[in-house]
C-alpha positions in Angstrom: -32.4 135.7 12.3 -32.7 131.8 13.2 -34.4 130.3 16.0 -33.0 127.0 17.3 -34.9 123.6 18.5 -32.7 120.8 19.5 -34.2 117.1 19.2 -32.2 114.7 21.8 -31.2 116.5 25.3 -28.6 113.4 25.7 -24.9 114.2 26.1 -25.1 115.6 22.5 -27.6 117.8 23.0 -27.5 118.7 26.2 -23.8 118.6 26.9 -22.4 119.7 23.7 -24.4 121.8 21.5 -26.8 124.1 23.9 -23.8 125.1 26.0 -21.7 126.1 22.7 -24.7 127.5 21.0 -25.1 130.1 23.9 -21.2 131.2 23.8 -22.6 131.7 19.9 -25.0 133.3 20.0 -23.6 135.8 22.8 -21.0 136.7 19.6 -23.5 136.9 17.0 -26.5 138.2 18.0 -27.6 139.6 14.9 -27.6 136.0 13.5 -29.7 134.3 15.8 -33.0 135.0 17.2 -33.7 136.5 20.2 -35.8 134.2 23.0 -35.1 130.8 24.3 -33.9 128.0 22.2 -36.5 125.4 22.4 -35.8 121.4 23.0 -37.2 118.3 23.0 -36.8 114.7 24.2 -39.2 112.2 25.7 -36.6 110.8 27.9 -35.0 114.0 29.5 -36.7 116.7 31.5 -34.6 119.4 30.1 -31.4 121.1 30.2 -30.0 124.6 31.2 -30.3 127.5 28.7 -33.0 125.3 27.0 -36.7 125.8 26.8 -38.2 122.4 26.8 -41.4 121.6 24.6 -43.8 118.3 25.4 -44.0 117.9 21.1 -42.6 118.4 18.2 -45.9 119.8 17.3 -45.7 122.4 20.0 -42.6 123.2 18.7 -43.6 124.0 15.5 -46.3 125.9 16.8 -44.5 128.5 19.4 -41.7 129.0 16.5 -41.7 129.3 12.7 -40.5 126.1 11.6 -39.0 127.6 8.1 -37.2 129.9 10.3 -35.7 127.7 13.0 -32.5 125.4 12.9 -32.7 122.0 14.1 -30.3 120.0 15.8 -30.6 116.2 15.5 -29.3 114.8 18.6 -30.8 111.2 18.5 -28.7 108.3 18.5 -27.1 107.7 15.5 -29.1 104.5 14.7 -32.9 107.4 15.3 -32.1 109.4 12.2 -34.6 109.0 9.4 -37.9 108.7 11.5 -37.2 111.8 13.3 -35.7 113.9 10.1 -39.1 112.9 8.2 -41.2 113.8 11.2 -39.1 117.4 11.0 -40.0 117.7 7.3 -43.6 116.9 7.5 -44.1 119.9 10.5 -42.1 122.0 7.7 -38.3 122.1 9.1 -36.1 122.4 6.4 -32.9 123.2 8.2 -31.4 120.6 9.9 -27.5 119.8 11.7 -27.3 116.1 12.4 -25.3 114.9 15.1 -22.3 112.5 13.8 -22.7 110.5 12.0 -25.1 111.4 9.5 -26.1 107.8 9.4 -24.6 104.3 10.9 -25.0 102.6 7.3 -25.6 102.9 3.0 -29.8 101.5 3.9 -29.7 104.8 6.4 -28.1 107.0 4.2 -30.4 105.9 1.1 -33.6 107.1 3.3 -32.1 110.3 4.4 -31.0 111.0 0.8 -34.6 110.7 -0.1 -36.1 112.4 2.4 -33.8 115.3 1.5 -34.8 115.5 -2.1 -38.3 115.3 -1.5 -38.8 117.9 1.0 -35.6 119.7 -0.6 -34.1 119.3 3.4 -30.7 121.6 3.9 -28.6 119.3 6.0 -25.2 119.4 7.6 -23.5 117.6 10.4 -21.8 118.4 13.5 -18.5 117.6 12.5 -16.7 120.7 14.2 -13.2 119.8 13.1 -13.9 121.0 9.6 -14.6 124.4 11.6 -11.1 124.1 13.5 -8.7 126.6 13.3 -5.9 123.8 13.2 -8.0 122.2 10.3 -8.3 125.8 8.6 -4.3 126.0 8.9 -3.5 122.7 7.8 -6.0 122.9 4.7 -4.0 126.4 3.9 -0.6 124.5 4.0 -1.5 121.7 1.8 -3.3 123.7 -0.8 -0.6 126.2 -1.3 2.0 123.4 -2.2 4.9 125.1 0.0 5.9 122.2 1.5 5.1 120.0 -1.6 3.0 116.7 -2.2 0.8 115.4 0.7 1.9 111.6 0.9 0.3 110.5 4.3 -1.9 111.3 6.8 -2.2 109.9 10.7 -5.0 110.5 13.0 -4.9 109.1 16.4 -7.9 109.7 18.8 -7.7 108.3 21.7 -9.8 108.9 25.2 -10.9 106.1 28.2 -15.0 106.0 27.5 -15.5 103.0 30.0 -18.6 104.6 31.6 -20.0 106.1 29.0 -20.1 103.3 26.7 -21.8 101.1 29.2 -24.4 103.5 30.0 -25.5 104.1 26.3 -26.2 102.1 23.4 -26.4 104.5 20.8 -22.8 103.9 18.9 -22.7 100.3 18.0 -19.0 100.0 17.4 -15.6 102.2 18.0 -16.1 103.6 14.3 -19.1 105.4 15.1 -17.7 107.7 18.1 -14.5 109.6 17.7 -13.6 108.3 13.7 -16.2 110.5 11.6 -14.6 113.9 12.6 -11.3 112.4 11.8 -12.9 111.1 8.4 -14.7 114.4 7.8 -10.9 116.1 8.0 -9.2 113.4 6.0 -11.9 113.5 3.2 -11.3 117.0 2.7 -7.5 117.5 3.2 -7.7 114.6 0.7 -10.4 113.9 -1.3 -12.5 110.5 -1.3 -10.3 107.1 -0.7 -11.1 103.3 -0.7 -10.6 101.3 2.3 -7.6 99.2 2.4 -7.7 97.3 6.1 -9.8 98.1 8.9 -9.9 96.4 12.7 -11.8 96.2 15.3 -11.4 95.9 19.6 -13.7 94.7 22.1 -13.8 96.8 25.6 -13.3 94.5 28.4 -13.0 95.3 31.7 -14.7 94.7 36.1 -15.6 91.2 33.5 -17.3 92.7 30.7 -17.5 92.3 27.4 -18.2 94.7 25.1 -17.7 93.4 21.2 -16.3 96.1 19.0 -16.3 99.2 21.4 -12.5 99.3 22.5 -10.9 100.4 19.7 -10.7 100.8 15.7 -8.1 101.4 12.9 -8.8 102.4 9.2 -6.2 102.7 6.6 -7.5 104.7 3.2 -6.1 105.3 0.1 -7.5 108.4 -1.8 -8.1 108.7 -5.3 -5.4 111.6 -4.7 -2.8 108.7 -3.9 -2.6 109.9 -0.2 -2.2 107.1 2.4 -4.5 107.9 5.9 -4.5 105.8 8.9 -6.9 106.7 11.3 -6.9 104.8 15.2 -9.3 105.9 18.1 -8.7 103.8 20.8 -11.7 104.3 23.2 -9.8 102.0 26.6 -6.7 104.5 26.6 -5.9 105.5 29.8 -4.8 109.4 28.2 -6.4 111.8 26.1 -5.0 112.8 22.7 -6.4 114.0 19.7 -3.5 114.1 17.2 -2.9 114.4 13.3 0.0 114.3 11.5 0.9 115.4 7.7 3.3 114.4 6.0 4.4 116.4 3.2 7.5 116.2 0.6 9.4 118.6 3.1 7.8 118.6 6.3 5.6 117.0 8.9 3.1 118.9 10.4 1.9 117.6 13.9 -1.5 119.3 15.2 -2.7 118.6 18.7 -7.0 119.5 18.7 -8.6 120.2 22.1 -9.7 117.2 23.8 -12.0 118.2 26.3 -14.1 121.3 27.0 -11.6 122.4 29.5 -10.0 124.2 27.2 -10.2 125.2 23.8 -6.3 125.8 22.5 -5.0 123.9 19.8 -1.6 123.2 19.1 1.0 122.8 15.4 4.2 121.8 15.1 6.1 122.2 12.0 9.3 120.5 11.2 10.3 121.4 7.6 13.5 119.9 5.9 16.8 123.0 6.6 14.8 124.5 9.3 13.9 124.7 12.9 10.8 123.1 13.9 8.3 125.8 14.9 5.4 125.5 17.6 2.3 127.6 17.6 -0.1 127.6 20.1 -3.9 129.3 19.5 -7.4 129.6 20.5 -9.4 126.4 18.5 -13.3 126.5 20.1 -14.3 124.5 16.9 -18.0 123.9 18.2 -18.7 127.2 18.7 -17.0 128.4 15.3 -18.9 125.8 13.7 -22.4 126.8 14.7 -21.6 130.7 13.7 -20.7 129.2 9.8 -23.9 126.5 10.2 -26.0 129.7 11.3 -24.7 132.1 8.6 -24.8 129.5 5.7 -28.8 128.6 6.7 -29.4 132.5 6.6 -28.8 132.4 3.1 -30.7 131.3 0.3 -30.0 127.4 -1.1 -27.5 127.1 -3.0 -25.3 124.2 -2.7 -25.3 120.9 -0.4 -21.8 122.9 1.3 -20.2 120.2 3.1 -22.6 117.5 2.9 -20.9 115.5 0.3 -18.0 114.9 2.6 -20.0 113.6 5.2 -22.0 110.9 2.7 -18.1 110.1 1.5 -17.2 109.3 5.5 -21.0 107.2 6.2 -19.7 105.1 3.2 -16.3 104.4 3.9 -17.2 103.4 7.6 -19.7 101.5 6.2 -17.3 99.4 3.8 -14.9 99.3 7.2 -17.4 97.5 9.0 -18.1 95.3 6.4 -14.5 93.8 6.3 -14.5 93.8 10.2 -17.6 91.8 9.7 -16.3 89.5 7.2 -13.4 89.1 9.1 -14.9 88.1 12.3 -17.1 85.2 10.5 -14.2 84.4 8.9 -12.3 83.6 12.5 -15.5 81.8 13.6 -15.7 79.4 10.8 -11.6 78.6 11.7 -12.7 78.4 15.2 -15.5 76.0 14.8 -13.2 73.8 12.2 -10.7 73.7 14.5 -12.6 72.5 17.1 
């Protein structure tokens, strides 16, 4: 059985993963260990359910660190210091909060630190634990409906407040789009990026470069087309996908807030009715019961982690051409002036 520490009592932490992990580990109590799970962060006092810990180095010391799951909630740009603190007190399991890192320098050092220590990392991606993901990965593999040609992920949710209060996600790609990537890259397989934009958040007469909104169009290697927009100022919730097949579209709806946990599919195939189903989808929870049951088994692949180095690149390579593209418009601007 598998103790738990999380790192970063933030909104992640805090508000996300102890509250899911304890509707876990109700359901699976032969997986996890019984007694508190443990946290720690400098900055917060502590949160309900959690048992917080002055050190890292207490930590290690109350629990079994080969024995105990950690959860990585720093902000994404606190990734490899902490990780190499982890592996020095000797944690080896670790779930990173998305995304695994905010660019290729980041990712380099936590690749390293993973092969020297021999780390077992995942990431909280929870849509590649969804039961709509799950049905739309049995459609597309079984062929019925024939070739996948595109793929349409929209994401959109106002996050006025909480992107003034925090800055831990430097643009609009790093918030919403990495689940969205995580469930593209494996419907799909890897891609290239073929365009890629960027918003700034205004509003009360601020500023905030990058942070509105962000599209990504892909083409994979497979020849599928995915376009992915998040738009972070929308005045609605909606977390939608859309497949389009040789002989139907499939529409999924995911659950946008802890409110409720239903997700939704509609499927409109060529000479039939469209059908809708409606089902239970508590991805986060879901997800920690696979994380949990994979780390209670010995090492034998990198399981998803491949995926999520494939989505850390290809924002990467979006934020280059938004980069590119901005000192692009400020050269025309200065020329023109």
């Amino acid at each position: 059985m598998l103790h738990t520490l999380i790192v970063g009592l933030g909104r992640s932490g805090r508000g996300l993963h102890a509250p899911s992990l304890a509707k876990a580990r109700a359901a699976a109590r032969g997986l996890f260990a019984p007694g508190p799970v443990m946290g720690h962060d400098p900055l917060q006092p502590g949160a309900e359910g959690v048992t917080a810990v002055p050190s890292l180095e207490e930590a290690a010391r109350r629990l079994p660190p080969r024995s105990t799951v950690v959860h990585l909630c720093t902000p994404p740009h606190l990734r490899a210091e902490p990780l190499e603190r982890l592996a020095r007190l000797g944690y080896r399991m670790v779930v990173v909060e998305k995304p695994l890192a905010l660019d290729l320098a980041e990712l380099a050092a936590i690749a390293r630190l993973r092969r020297r220590w021999g780390l077992r990392l995942t990431v909280a991606t929870p849509w590649t634990a969804s039961a709509l993901s799950a049905r739309l990965l049995a459609v597309h593999r079984s062929g019925v409906f024939g070739r996948l040609r595109t793929l349409t992920v929209l994401q959109h949710k106002p996050r006025f407040t909480r992107t003034l209060e925090s800055s831990g996600h430097p643009t609009a790609f790093d918030v919403e789009v990495p689940h969205a990537l995580a469930v593209a890259v494996a419907l799909a397989g890897d891609a290239e990026v073929a365009g890629a934009e960027l918003d700034d958040m205004a509003f009360d007469g601020i500023r905030l470069p990058g942070l509105g909104a962000a599209r990504m169009d892909l083409v994979h290697h497979t020849g599928v087309l995915t376009r992915i927009e998040s738009d972070l100022t929308s005045p609605l919730r909606e977390r939608r996908i859309v497949l389009e097949f040789d002989e139907a579209v499939l529409t999924g709806h995911y659950p946008c807030s802890d409110a409720d946990h239903t997700a939704q599919l509609t499927v409109a195939a060529h000479g039939r009715a469209p059908t809708r189903s409606v089902f239970t989808d508590d991805a986060l929870t879901a997800f920690w019961h696979r994380c949990y049951a994979r780390f209670a088994q010995p090492a034998r692949d990198l399981g998803d982690l491949p995926v999520h180095v494939e989505a850390v690149r290809l924002l990467a390579e979006a934020k280059d051409l938004c980069s590119a593209r901005a000192a692009e418009q400020e050269v025309e601007s200065a020329v023109g002036a």
